[in-house]
C-alpha positions as CSV (number, residue, x, y, z in Angstrom):
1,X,21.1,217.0,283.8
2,X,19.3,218.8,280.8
3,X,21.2,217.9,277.8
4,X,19.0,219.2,275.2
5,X,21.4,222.2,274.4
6,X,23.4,219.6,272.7
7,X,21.1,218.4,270.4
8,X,20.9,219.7,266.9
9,X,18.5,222.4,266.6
10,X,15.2,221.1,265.0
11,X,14.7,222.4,261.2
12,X,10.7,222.8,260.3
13,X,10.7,219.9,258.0
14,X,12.1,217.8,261.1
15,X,8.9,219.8,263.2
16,X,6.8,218.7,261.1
17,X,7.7,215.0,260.9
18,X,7.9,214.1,264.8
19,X,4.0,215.9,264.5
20,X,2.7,213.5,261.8
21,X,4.8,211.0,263.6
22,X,3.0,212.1,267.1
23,X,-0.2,211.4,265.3
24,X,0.4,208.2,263.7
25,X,2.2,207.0,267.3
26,X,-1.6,208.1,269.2
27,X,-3.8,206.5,266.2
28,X,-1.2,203.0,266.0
29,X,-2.0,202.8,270.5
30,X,-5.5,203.2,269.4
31,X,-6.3,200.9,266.7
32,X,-4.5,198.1,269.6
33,X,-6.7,199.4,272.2
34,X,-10.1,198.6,270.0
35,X,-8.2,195.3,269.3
36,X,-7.1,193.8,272.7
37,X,-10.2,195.4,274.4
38,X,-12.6,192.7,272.9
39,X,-10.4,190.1,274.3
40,X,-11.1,187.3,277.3
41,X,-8.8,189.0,279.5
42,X,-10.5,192.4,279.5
43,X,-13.7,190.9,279.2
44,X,-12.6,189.1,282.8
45,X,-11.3,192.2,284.3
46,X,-13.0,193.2,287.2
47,X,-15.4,190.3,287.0
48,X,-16.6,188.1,290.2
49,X,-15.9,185.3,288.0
50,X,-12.6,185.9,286.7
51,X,-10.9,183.3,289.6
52,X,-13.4,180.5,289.1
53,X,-13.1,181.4,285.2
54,X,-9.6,181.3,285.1
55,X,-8.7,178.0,287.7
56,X,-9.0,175.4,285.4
57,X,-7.2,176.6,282.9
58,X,-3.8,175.6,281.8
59,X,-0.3,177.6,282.5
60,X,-0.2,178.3,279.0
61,X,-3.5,179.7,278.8
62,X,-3.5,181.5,282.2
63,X,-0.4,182.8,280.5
64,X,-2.0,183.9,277.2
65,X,-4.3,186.2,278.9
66,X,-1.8,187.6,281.3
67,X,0.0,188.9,277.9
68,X,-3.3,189.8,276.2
69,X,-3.7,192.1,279.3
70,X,-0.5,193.1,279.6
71,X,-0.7,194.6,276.0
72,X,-4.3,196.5,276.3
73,X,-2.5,197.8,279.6
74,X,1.0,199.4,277.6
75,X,-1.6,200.4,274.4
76,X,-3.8,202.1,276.7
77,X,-1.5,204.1,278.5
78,X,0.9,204.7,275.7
79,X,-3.0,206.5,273.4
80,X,-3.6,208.8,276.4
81,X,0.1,209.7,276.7
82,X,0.6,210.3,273.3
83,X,-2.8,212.3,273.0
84,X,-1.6,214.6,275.6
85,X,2.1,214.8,274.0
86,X,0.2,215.4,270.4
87,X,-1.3,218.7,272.4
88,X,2.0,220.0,273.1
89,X,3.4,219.0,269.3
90,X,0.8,221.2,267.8
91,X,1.8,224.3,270.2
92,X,5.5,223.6,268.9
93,X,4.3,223.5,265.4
94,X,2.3,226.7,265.6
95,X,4.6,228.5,267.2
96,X,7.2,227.1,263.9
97,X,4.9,228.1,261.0
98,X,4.6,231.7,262.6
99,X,8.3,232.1,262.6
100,X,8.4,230.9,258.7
101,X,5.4,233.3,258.1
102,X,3.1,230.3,257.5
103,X,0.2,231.5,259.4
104,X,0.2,235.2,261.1
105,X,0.5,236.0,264.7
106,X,-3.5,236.5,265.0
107,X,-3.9,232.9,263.4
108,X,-1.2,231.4,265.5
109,X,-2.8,233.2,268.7
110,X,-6.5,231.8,267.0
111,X,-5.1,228.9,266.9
112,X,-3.5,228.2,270.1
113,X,-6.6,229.8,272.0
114,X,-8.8,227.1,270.5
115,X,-6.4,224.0,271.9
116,X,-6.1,226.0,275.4
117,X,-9.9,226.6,275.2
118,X,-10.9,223.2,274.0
119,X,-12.8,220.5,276.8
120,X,-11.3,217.4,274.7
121,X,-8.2,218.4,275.2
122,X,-8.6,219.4,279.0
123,X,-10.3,216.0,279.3
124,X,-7.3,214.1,278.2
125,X,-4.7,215.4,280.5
126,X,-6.9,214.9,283.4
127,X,-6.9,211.2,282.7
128,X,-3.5,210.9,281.4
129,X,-2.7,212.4,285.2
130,X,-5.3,209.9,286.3
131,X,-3.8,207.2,285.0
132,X,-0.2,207.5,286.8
133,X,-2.3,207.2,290.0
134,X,-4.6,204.2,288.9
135,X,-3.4,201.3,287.3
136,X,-5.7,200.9,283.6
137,X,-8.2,203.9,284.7
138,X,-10.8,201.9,282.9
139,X,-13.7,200.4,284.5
140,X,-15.1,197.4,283.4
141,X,-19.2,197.0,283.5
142,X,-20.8,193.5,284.3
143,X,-24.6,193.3,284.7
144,X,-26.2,191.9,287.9
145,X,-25.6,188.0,286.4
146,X,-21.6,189.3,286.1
147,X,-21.8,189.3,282.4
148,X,-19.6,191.7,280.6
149,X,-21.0,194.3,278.6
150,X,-18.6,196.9,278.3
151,X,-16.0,198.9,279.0
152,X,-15.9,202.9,280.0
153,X,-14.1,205.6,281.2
154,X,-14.9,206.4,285.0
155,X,-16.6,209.8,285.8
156,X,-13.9,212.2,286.3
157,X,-15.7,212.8,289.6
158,X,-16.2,209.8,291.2
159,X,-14.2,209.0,294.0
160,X,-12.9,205.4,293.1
161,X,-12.3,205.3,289.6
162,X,-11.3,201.4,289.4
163,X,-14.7,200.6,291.3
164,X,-16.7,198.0,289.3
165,X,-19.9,197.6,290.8
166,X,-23.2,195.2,288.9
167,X,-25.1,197.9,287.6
168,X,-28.8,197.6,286.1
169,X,-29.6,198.0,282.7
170,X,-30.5,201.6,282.4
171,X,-27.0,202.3,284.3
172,X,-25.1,200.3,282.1
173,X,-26.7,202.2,278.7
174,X,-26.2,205.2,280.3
175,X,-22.3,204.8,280.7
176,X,-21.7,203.2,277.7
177,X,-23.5,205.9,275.8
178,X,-21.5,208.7,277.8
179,X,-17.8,207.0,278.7
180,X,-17.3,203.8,276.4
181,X,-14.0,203.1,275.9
182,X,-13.6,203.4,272.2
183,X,-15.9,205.4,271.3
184,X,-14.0,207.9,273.9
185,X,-10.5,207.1,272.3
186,X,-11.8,207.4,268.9
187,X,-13.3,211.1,269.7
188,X,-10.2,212.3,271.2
189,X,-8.0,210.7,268.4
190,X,-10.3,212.1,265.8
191,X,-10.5,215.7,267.5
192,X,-6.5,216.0,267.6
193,X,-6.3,214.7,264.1
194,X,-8.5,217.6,262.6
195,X,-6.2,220.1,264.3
196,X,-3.2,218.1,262.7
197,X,-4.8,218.0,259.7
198,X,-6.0,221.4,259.6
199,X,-2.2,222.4,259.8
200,X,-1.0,219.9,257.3
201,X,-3.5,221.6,254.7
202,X,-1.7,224.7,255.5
203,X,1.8,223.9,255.0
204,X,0.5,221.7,252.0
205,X,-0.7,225.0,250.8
206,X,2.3,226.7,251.1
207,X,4.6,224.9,249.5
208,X,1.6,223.7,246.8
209,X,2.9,219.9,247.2
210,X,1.6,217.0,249.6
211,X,4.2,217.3,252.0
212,X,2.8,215.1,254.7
213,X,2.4,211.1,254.3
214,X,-1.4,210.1,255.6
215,X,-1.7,206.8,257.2
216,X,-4.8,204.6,256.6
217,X,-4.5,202.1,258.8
218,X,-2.2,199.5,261.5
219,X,-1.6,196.0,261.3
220,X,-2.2,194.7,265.1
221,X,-1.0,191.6,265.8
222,X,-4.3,189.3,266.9
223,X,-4.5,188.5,270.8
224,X,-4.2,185.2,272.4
225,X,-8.4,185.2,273.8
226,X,-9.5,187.6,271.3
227,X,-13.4,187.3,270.9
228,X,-14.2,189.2,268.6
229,X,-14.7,188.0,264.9
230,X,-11.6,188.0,262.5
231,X,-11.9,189.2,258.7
232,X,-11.9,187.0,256.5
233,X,-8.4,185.4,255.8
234,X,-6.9,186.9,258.7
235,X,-4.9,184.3,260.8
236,X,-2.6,186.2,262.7
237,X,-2.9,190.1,262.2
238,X,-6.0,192.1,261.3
239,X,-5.7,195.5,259.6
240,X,-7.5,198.5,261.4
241,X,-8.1,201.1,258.9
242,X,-8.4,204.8,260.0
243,X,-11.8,206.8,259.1
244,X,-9.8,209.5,257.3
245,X,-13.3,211.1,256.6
246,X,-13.2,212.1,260.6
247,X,-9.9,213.8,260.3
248,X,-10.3,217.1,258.5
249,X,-10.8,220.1,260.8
């Protein structure tokens, strides 16, 4: 039953907020991502070695990567989710800042025809779809001695996207140069963020005041078989900073 007529209608200050906050949400999935991918248990993923790896460990530590993976697995889904949900936000907003004469009805149609028109965007729906069908959508690369070297997003063509076949060296450089994993997210987050922020800059204008907060960064909690190495002083978070220089559109 659709119970959205009982809501209270949404004023353009409260439109403007869930955007920022649709932005923040798909940057705070991201900045976990880049964390929990360099960890043992996404390193393992896919491997040939992952059973002999993981038999003599102990239930706590079998347990420790479970929840490592179990993280990466709800941050990875909940960045291409929100990406795609951050799409339909901007639509919303667009179609708000025409009706309070913000932008005119050739900028808003401008600026709807460049989201609708724009291969990022396209891109990230098909593997937010992809992703209800495939558990992770990520593919992990191992070289031909099973050492990990990466991970990727799998061509949008091929026919088994969770396939994680030992690849040779000029394979693997090829995929990771194409379809690495945060280098991917990082794009799509930046490329959604200039639209944001293109918009923000707008209203800003408008109502000549800084009406929109900018985060600069997440605290992420650090993961149980995390490998890669912590700033100094960190014990149990590290602080991923956003490159705010990437943002403006």
């Amino acid at each position: 039953m659709d119970r959205t007529n009982l809501l209270p209608a949404q004023d353009f200050q409260g439109m403007v907020f869930e955007l920022r906050q649709g932005l923040d949400a798909c940057l705070y999935h991201e900045a976990y991502v880049r964390v929990y991918a360099d960890t043992g248990a996404m390193r393992l993923a896919g491997s040939k070695r992952a059973p002999a790896a993981i038999q003599p460990l102990s239930q706590p530590e079998r347990k420790g990567l479970q929840e490592d993976a179990t993280v990466f697995r709800a941050h990875f889904a909940g960045v291409l989710w929100q990406l795609h949900h951050l799409t339909e936000l901007l639509c919303t907003a667009y179609r708000r800042c025409k009706q309070e004469d913000i932008v005119t009805k050739e900028q808003h149609d401008k600026l709807v025809k460049a989201i609708d028109a724009d291969p990022i965007v396209n891109e990230i729906e098909k593997y937010r779809n992809m992703s209800h069908q495939f558990a992770g959508v990520i593919v992990t690369l191992h070289d031909g001695n099973d050492a990990f070297r990466g991970h990727v997003f799998p061509d949008l063509d091929a026919e088994d996207p969770d396939q994680r076949a030992a690849l040779d060296e000029a394979e693997i450089q090829k995929e990771l140069k194409e379809r690495e994993l945060n280098m991917k997210l990082e794009a799509y987050c930046n490329n959604l963020a200039g639209y944001c922020e293109g918009l923000f800059r707008v209203i800003d204008a408008k109502y000549k005041t800084t009406v929109i907060p900018r985060s600069t960064g997440f605290p992420v909690t650090v993961p149980y078989s995390y490998q890669g190495n912590l700033p100094e002083g960190s014990k149990c978070v590290i602080y991923v900073k956003i490159d705010g220089s990437a943002m403006p559109y």
